[in-house]
C-alpha positions in Angstrom: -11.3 -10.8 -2.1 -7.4 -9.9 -1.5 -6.3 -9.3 2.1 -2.9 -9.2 4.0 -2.0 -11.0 7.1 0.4 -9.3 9.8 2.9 -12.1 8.6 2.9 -10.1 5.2 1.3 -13.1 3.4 -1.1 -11.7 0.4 -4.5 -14.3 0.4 -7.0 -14.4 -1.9 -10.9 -15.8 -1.2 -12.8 -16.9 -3.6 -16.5 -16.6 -2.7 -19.4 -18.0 -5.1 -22.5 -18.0 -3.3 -22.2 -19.7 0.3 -19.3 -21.3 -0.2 -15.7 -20.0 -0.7 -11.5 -20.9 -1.5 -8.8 -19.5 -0.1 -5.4 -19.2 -1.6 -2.2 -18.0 -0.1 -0.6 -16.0 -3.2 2.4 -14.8 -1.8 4.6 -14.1 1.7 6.9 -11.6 1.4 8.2 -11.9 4.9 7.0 -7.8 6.2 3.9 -6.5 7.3 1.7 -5.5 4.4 0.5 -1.7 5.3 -1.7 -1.4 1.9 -2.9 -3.2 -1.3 -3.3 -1.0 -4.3 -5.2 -2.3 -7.8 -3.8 -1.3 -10.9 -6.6 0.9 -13.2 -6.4 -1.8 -15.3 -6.9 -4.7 -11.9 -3.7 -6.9 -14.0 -1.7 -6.1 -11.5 -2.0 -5.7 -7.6 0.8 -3.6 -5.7 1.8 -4.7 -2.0 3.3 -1.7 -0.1 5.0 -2.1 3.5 5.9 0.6 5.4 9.4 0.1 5.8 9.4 1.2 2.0 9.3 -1.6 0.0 6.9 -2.1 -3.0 6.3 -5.4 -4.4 4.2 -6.6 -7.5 1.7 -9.3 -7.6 0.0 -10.9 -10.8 -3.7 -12.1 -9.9 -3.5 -13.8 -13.1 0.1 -15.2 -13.5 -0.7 -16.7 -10.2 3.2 -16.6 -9.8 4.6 -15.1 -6.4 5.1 -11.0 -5.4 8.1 -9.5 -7.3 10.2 -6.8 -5.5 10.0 -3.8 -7.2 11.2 -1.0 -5.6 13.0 -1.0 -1.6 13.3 3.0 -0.5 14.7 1.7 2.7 12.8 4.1 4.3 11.5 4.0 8.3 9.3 6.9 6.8 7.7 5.2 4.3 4.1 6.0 4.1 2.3 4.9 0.6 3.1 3.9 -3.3 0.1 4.3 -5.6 0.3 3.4 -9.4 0.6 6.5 -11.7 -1.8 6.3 -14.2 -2.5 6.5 -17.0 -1.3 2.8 -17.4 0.9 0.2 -15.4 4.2 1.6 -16.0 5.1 3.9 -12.8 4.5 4.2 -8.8 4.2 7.4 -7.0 5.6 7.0 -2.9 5.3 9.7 -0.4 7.1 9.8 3.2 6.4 11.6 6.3 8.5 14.0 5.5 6.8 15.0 2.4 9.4 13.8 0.0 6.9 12.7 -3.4 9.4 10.0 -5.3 8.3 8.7 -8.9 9.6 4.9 -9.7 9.2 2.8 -12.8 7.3 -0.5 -12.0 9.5 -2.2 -14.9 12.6 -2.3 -12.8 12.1 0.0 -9.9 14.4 2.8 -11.3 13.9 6.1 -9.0 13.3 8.6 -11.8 12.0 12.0 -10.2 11.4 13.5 -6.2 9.3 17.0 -5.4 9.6 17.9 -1.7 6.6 19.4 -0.4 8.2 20.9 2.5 5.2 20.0 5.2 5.2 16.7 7.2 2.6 14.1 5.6 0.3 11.8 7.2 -2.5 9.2 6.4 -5.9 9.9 7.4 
């Protein structure tokens, strides 16, 4: 089980019957807004909602990476693109749709939907 704190620390409980561990994976210093599995599950993406996107490795065990920073007050999500691991989809308020690459968080394509956005 992977949950965020306010702190933006990413922990990880391991549960096996009645008993369970818990791991702190990674603090990345801002509040967490959303966690988002990769199809796959290799990969784990932490989104905050000032529009930065960091990648976690369950099993590298090593800490988040920063992938991507929009600098962005209007930040609202990041989802993975699938097929595969290799791109992020972000959406703002504003309805601005961005495309990244995960690999090193290269901005590659936008589509403006023209209507305000919001999260249900």
């Amino acid at each position: 089980l992977y949950f965020s704190a306010q702190e933006g620390i990413l922990i990880f409980y391991h549960i096996k019957e009645l008993q369970y561990e818990m791991k702190i994976c990674a603090d990345i210093s801002q509040p967490i807004s959303s966690l988002v599995f990769s199809p796959d599950y290799t990969s784990l993406l932490l989104v905050t909602d000032q529009g930065t996107v960091y990648s976690y490795k369950p099993a590298h065990s090593g800490e988040a990476v920063k992938l991507l920073d929009t600098s962005s007050s209007c930040f609202l999500a990041a989802d993975f693109l699938t097929p595969g691991n290799n791109y992020c989809v972000s959406v703002t308020i504003s309805g601005e749709v961005q495309v990244w690459s995960l690999e090193d968080g290269t901005f590659l394509s936008k589509l403006d939907l023209g209507i305000e956005v919001h999260v249900t």
